[in-house]
N, C-alpha and C positions, 0 to 999 in steps of 0.2 A: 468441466468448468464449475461444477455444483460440490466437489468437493473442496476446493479450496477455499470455497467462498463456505463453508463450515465451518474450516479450519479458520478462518480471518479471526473470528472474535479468542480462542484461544492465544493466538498469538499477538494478539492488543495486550492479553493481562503480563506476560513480561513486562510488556514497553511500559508500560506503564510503571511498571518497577524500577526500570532498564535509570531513571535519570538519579536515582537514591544510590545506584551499586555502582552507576559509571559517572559517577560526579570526580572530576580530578582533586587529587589530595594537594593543596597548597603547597611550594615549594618550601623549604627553610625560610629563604627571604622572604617571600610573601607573609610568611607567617610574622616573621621578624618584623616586615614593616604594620601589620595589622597590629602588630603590639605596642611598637613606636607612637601609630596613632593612636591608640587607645590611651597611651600613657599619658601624650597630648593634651588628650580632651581631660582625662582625670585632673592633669596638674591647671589647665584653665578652669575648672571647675572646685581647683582647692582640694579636689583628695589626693593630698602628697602620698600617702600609704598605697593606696590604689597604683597612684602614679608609678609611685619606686617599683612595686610589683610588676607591672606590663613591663618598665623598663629592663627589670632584672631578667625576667623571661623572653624578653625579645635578644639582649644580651648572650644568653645561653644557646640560643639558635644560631645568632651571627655577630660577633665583635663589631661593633662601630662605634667610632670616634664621636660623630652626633649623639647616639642614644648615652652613654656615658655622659656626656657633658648635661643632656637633659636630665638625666638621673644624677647629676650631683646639683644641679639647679632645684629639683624636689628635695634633696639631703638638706638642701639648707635649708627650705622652705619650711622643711619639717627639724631644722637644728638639730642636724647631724653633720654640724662642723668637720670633724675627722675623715668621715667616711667620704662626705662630696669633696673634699680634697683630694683621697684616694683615687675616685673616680676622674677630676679631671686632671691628674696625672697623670693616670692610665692613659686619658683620650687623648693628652699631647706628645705621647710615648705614639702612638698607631697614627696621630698627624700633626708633628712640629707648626704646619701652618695653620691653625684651624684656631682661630682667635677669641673664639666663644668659649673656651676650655679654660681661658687664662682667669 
């Protein structure tokens, strides 16, 4: 019984490691949406640059109709006429009904 109870504190300094190596890697989407809201909060806070950035990169993770339209609501914000045009064409191409796009 006296040897295991040795071994006890050895095998604590894993565990204790154990939540840095076995932390789950976010899915795509997760990531996607952590970027969505981060673009959120940028574009409520005025950094259009910021903004377009998370949005672009949530973008490349996972296509959506939302993040586009929000990324062309910062294109304009930051007058890039062209471009947020581009964008919510794209978004009404991936969903005809999505009214925020138009």
């Amino acid at each position: 019984a006296e040897a295991p109870k040795a071994e006890a504190p050895k095998a604590e300094a894993p565990k204790a490691e154990a939540p840095n190596v076995e932390t789950p890697v976010a899915t795509k989407e997760e990531q996607a949406t952590a970027l969505k809201d981060r673009g959120n909060k940028l574009f409520k806070e005025g950094n259009m640059a910021g903004a377009i950035d998370s949005y672009t990169r949530s973008l490349l993770l996972v296509p959506s109709h939302i993040v586009l339209a929000n990324r062309a609501a910062a294109r304009i914000q930051a007058g890039s006429f062209e471009a947020a045009a581009e964008d919510a064409t794209e978004a009404i191409a991936l969903d005809p009904t999505y009214i925020k796009a138009f």
